[in-house]
C-alpha positions in Angstrom: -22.8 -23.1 36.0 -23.5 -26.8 37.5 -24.9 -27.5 33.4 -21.7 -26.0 31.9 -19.7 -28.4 34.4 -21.5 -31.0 33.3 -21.1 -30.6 29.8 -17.2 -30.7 30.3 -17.6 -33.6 32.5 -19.5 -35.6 29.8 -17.5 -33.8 27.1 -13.8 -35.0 28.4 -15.5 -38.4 29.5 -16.5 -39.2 26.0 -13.2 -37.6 24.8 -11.6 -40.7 26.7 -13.8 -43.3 25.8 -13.1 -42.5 22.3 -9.3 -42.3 23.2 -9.6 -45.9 24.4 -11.0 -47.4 21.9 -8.8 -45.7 19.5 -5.2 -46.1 21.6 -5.4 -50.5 20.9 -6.3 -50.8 17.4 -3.7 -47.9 16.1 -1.0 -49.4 18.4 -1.4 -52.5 16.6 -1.7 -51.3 13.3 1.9 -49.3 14.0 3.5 -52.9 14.8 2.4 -54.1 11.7 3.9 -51.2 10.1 7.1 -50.4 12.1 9.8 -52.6 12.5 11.4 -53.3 14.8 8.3 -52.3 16.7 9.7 -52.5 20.5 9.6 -48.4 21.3 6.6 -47.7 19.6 4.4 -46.7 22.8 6.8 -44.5 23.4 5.7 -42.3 20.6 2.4 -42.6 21.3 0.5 -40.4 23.8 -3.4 -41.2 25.3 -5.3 -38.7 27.6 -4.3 -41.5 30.4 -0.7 -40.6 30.1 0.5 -37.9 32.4 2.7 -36.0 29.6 -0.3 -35.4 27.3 -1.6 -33.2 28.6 1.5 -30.6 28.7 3.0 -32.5 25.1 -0.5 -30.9 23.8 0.0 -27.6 25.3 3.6 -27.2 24.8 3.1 -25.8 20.9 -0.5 -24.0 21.4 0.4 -20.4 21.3 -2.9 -18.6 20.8 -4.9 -19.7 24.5 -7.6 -19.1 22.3 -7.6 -22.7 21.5 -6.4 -23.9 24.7 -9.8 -24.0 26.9 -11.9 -26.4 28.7 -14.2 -26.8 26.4 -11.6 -27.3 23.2 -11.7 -30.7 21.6 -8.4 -32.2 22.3 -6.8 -34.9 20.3 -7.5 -37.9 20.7 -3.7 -39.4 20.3 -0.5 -37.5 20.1 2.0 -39.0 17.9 5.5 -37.9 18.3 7.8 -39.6 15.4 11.5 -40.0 15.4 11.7 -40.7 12.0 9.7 -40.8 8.7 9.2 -44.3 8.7 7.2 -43.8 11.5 5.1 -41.2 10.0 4.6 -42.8 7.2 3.0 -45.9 9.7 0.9 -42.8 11.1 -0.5 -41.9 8.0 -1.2 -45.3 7.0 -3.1 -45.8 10.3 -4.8 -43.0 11.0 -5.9 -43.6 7.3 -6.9 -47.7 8.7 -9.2 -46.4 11.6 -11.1 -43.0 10.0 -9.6 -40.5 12.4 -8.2 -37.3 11.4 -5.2 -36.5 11.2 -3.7 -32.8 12.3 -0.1 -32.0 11.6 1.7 -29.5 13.8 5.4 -28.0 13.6 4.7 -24.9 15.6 1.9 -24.2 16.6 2.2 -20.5 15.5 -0.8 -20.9 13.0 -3.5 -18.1 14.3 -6.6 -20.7 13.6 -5.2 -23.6 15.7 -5.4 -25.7 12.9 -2.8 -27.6 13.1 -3.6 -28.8 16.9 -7.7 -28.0 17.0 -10.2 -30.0 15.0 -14.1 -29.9 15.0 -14.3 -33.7 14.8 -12.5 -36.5 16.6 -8.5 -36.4 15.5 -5.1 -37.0 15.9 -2.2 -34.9 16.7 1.1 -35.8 14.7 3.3 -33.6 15.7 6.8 -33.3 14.3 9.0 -31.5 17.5 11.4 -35.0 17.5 12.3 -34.7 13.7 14.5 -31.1 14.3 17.8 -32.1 12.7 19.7 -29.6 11.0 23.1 -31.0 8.4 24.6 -27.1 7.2 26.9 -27.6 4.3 28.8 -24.2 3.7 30.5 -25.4 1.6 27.7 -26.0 -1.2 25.5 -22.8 0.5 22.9 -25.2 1.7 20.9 -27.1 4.8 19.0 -29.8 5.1 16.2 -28.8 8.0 13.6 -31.0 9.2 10.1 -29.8 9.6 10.0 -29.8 13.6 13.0 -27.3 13.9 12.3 -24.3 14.7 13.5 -20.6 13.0 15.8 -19.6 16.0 17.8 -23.6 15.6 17.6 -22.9 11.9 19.5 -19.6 12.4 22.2 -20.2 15.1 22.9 -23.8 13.5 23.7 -21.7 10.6 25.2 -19.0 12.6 27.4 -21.6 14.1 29.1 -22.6 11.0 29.2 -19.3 9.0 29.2 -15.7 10.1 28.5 -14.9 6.3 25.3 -17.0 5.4 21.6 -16.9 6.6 18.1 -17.5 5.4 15.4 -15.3 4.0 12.8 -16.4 6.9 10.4 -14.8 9.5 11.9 -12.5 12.3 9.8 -15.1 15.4 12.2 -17.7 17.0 10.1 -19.8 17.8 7.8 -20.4 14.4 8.3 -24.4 13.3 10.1 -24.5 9.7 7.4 -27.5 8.2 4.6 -24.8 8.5 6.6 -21.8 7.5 8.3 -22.8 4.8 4.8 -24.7 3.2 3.2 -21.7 3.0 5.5 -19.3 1.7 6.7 -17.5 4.8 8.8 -14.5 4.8 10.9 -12.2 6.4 12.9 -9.1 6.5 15.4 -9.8 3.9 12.3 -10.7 1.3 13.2 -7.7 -0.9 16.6 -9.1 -1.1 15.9 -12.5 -1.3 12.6 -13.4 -1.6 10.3 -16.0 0.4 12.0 -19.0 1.8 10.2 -21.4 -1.0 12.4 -19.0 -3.7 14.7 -20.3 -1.8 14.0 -23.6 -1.3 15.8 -26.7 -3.6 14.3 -30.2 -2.6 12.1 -31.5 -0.1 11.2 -35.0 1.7 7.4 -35.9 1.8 5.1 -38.4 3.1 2.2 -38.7 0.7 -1.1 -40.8 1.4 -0.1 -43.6 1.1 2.7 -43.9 3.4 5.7 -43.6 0.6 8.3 -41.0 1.2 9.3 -39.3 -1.6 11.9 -36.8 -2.3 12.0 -33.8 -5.6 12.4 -36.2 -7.9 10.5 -38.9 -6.8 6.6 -36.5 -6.0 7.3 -35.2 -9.6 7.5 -31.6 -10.3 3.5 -30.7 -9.8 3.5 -31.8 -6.5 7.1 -30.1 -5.9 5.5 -27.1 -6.9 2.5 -27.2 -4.6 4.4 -27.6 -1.2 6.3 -24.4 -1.8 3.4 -21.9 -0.9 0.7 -24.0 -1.2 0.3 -25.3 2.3 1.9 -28.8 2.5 -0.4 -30.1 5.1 -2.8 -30.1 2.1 -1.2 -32.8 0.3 1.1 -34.3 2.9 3.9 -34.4 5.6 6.8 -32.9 4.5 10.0 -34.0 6.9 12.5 -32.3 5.5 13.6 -29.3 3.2 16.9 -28.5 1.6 17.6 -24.8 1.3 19.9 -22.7 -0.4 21.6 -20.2 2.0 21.9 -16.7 1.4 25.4 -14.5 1.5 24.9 -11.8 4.2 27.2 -8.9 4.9 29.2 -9.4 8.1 28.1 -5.9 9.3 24.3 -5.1 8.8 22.4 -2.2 10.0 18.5 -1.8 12.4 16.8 1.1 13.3 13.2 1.9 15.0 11.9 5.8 14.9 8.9 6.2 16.5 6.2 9.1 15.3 2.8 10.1 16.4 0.2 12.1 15.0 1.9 15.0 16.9 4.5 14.7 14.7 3.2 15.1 11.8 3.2 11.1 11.1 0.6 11.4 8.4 2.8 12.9 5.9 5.7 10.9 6.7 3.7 7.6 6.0 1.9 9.0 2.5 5.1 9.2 1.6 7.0 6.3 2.9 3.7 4.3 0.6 5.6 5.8 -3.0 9.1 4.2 -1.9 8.1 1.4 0.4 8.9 -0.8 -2.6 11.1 1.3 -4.4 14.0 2.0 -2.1 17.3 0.2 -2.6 16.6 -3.8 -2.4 19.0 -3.9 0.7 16.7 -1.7 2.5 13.6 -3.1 4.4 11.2 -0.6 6.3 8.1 -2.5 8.4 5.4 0.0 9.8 4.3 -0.4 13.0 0.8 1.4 13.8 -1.2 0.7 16.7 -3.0 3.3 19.7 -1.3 4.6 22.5 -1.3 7.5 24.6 0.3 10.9 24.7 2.1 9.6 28.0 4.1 7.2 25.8 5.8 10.0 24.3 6.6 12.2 26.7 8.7 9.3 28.8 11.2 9.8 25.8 10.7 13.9 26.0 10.1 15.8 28.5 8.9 18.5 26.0 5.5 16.8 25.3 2.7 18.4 26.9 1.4 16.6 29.5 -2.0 15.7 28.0 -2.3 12.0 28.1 -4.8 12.2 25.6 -5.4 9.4 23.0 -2.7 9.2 19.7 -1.7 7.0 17.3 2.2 5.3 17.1 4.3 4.6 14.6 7.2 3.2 14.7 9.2 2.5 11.8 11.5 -0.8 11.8 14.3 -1.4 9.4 16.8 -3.8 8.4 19.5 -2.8 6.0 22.3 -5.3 4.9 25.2 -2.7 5.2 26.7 -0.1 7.7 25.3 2.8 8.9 27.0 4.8 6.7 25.0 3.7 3.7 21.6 3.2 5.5 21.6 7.1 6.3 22.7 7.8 2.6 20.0 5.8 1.6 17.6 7.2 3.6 18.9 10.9 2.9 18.4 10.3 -0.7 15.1 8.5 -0.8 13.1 9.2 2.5 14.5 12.3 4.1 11.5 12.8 5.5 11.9 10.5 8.7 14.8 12.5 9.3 17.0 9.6 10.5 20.2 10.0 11.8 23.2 7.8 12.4 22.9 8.0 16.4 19.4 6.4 15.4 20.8 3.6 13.6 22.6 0.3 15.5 25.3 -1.8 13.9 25.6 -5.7 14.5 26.4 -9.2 12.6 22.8 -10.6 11.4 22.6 -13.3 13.8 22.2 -10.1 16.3 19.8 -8.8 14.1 17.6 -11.2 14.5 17.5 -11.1 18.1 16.7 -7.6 17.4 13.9 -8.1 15.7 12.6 -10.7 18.0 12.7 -8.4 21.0 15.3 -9.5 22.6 17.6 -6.9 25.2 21.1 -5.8 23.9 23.6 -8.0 24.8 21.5 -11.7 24.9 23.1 -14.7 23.8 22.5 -16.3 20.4 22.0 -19.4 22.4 18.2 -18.2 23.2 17.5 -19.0 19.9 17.5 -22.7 20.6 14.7 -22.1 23.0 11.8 -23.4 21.7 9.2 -22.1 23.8 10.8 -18.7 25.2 7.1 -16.4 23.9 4.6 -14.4 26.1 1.4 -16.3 25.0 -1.6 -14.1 24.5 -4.5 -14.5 23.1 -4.5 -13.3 19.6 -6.1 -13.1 16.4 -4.5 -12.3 12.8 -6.0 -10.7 9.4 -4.1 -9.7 6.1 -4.3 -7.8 2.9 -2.5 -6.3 -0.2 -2.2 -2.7 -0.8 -1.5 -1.7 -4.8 -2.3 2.0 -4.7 -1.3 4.3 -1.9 -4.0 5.1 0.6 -4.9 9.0 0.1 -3.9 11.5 3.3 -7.3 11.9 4.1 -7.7 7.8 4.0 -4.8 7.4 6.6 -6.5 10.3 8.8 -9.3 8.0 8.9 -7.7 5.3 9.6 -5.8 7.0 13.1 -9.5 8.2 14.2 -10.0 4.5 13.8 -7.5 2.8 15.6 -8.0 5.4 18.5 -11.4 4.4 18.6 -11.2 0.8 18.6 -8.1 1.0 21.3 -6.3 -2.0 21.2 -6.1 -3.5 17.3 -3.1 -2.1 15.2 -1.6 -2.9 11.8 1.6 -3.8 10.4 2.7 -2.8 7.2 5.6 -4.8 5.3 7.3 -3.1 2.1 7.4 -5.4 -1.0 8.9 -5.0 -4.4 13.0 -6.0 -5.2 13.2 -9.4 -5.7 9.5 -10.1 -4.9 9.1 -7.8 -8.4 10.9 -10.2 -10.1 9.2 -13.5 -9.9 6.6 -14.6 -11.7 3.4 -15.3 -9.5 3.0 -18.5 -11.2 6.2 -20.1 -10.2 5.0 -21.0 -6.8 1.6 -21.6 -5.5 2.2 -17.8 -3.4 0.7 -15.2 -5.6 1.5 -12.1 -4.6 4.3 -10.6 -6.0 4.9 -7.7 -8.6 2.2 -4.5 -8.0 2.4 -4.9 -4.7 3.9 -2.1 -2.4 3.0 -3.7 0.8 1.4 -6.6 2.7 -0.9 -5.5 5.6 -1.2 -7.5 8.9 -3.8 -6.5 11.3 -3.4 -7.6 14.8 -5.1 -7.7 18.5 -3.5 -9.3 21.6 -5.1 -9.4 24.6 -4.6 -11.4 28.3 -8.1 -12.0 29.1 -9.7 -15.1 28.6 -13.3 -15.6 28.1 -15.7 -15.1 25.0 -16.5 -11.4 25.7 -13.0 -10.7 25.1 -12.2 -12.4 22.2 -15.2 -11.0 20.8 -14.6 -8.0 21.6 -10.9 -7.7 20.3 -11.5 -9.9 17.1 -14.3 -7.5 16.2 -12.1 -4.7 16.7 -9.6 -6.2 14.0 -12.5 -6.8 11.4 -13.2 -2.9 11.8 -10.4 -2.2 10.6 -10.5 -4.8 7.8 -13.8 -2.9 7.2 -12.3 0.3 7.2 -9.8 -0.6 4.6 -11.9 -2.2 2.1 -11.7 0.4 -0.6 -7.9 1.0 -0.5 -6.7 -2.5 -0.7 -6.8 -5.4 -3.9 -10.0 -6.4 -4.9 -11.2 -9.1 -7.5 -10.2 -11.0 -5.4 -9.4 -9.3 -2.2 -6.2 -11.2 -1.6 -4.5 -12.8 1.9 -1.4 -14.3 3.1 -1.8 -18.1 3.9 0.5 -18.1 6.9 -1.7 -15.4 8.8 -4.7 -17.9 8.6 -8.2 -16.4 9.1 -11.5 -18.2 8.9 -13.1 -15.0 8.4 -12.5 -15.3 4.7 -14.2 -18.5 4.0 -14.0 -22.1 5.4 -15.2 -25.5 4.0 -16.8 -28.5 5.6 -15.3 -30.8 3.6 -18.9 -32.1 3.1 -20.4 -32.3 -0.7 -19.8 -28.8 -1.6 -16.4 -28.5 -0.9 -14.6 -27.4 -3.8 -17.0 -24.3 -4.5 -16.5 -23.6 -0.7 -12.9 -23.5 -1.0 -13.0 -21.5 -3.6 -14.0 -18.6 -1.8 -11.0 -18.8 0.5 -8.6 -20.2 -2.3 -8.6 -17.5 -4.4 -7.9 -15.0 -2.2 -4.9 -17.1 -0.6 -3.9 -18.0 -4.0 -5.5 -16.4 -6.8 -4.9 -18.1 -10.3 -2.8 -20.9 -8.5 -6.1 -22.3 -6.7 -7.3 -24.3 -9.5 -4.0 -25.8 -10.6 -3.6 -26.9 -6.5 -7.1 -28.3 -6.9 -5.6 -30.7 -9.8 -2.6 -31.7 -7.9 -4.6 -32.9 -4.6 -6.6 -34.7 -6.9 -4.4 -36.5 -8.4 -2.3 -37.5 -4.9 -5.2 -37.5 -2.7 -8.2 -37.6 -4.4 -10.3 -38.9 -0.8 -9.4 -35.8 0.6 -7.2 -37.3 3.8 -5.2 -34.8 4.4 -8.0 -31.8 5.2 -8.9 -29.0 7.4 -11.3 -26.0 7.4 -9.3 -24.4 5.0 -7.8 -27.0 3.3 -7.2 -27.7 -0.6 -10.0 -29.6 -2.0 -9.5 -32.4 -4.5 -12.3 -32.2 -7.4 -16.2 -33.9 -7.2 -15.7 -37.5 -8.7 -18.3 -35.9 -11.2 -15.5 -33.5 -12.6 
């Protein structure tokens, strides 16, 4: 114990040192590039400053990446404006340090606020404006804002618009958005980068550039490609999306009591089939007898193991038409209309989030309103439906393990449509549904986490045969550096490859070509990061 304190001791001592020597020399290279210059240390954070620390913790939301022994930055910069990110760049770029862009936080890897060398943190909370034009249908949102100000600054201007974006608050646009993020109107809609219609960026070399002016390769790279990659994007303009003013949610929770296997097998044929206004998420993850019987006191009182499932819909309409629907095409769930909940969609989303009945839209400016646990994230594409016997494998499975579930989220309408060329995201027609596989847990320490994060690769295990293969594929936005990482050392191109087809299948070479040509030194980098091409290529 008196080594390990030691360590730390020496650890965060150097840590400083470094800080120190860094802190001067970047300061001064920021007056050369700012001007007028007389509020730069006021964007600029060193360990020796008592709101680091909490500045650096405010946007970590997996503690996994929160510890004592975590590298932390070495500087925080928190821009105003783009001029002084572009001076950031141009800096960080001046001294050698690393730079790590965070709008977030909600990336499961940390990456955008952990490094394995010595690095800075630019972190874009300041730059959160939000200019709605209704009349025109779209916004122009800056990076740092998060999902919940995107929503109710929309909300407040239009009870007939909204966005096709993730159902979490508290996710930062810059990082969604860049990597093709997604929601529950998707099979209406799309992914926010189908809907997506210019964008400000910050390239290498400190110039900020809008659509027109990063040329249409580059353009098409920062809508699903990860724009960290090549980048830091300020701003996006969106097109808004007509909503109804009346929309529809419902959960139903099944277990294997109730005969749940048959009413998934069958939810797999029309998950991605049902009417486009329709969208069904499955919920799967252990619990006990117990759970059910607070709901009916007809359950037998064995609090044996069992498996839930709750299914969780959005449909833009009334009730009225979501039971017709559902009558029609998946009378097996047996809905009813006293299971189904009217409201506007800025309601919705609360619903989605979590939130009780009745709270006010204005929690959806609160930027850091989650329960932080410690978490870790997988993903996969199912194309054939998992056989009865498969799924019966799978509850034994999750009972097993205890804690890791799944989520499974119904493609096909407008995702059907597009062609999986036209943005760097991949994953479109043939697809019934994207899997997410998920543990949470409250304890720290490393027999925890390694103990739930090998409870979601069993399950990644277990699914191997039912899901894509050649490659097997995964969703950028649920990071996971069990696929493949890179060192960004001399083999780094066939490294990412490994991970880059799977995140982006055809599309990984042609994002290879476009970081070449806008940063062919390979700047802007992580561990799973889009390599430029060897100078010998």
């Amino acid at each position: 114990m008196m080594l390990l304190q030691l360590l730390v001791l020496f650890f965060s001592c150097s840590t400083a040192a470094t800080s120190d020597s860094v802190y001067g020399p970047f300061l001064r290279c920021l007056s050369d590039n700012i001007k007028p210059n007389y509020h730069i240390s006021n964007i600029v954070y060193g360990p020796q400053n008592s709101s680091f620390a909490k500045l650096v913790q405010d946007y970590i939301k997996n503690p996994r990446f929160n510890t004592s022994t975590t590298r932390k930055p070495l500087l925080l910069v928190t821009p105003t404006n783009e001029s002084q990110v572009s001076a950031t760049i141009i800096c960080a770029k001046k001294i050698d340090v690393q730079l790590r862009i965070r709008s977030g936080g909600h990336d499961y890897e940390g990456i955008s606020y952990v490094s394995n060398v010595p690095f800075i943190i630019l972190d874009m909370f300041n730059l959160r404006s939000i200019d709605i034009n209704i009349k025109d249908e779209t916004a122009w949102v800056q990076s740092g804002a998060t999902l919940g100000e995107l929503y109710y600054r929309i909300w407040e201007k239009s009870k007939v618009h909204g966005y096709p974006a993730g159902v979490c608050p508290t996710v930062g646009v810059g990082g969604h958005i860049s990597g093709g993020g997604y929601g529950n109107m998707l099979r209406k809609f799309g992914l926010t980068v189908d809907n997506l219609l210019d964008a400000r960026i910050v390239d290498v070399k400190g110039r900020i550039l809008d659509r027109k002016g990063m040329g249409k390769d580059l353009f098409w790279a920062i809508t699903g490609g990860g724009a960290a990659s090549f980048g830091v994007v300020t701003a996006y303009k969106i097109k808004l999306v007509r909503v109804p003013p009346v929309v529809t949610v419902f959960k139903v929770m099944k277990t294997l009591e109730e005969n749940v296997t048959d009413i998934v097998y069958r939810w797999q044929f029309l998950a991605n089939k049902v009417a486009d206004d329709l969208f069904i998420r499955v919920l799967i993850q252990p619990g006990t007898k117990k759970d059910k019987i607070m709901n009916s006191e007809k359950e037998s009182a064995d609090q044996g193991m069992t498996v839930k499932v709750s299914f969780i819909a959005l449909f833009l309409g009334d009730s009225d038409g979501l039971v017709s629907v559902m009558k029609s095409q998946f009378p097996e769930l047996g809905l009813t209309k006293q299971d189904c909940t009217e409201m506007s969609w800025i309601q919705s989303i609360l619903y989605w989030a979590n939130y009780d009945n009745g709270t006010s839209e204005k929690v959806l400016l609160e930027r850091n309103s989650d329960a932080l646990n410690f978490n870790k994230r997988k993903s996969d594409y199912l194309k054939t439906p998992i056989p009865k016997d498969g799924l019966e494998g799978l509850w034994k499975m999750i009972m097993k393990l205890g804690k890791a579930g799944m989520v499974f989220n119904a493609y096909g309408g407008k995702m059907s449509t597009i062609s999986q060329s036209k943005t760097p995201f991949p994953h479109r027609k043939g697809n019934i549904f994207k899997i997410q596989y998920f543990a949470n847990w409250k304890e720290g320490g490393p027999e925890a986490e390694n103990k739930y994060i090998t409870q979601t690769r069993f399950l990644y295990n277990y699914m191997t045969p039912f899901v894509s293969k050649n490659p097997r594929e995964a969703y950028l936005n649920y990071r996971d550096f069990d696929i493949g990482v890179t060192d960004n050392g001399n083999n780094t191109y066939h490294q990412a490859k490994v991970y880059g087809l799977k995140y982006f299948k055809g599309n990984f070479d042609r994002l290879v070509k476009v970081k070449t040509a806008v940063d062919p030194e390979n700047f802007f980098r992580s561990q799973q990061s889009i390599p430029p091409l060897p100078s010998s290529q």
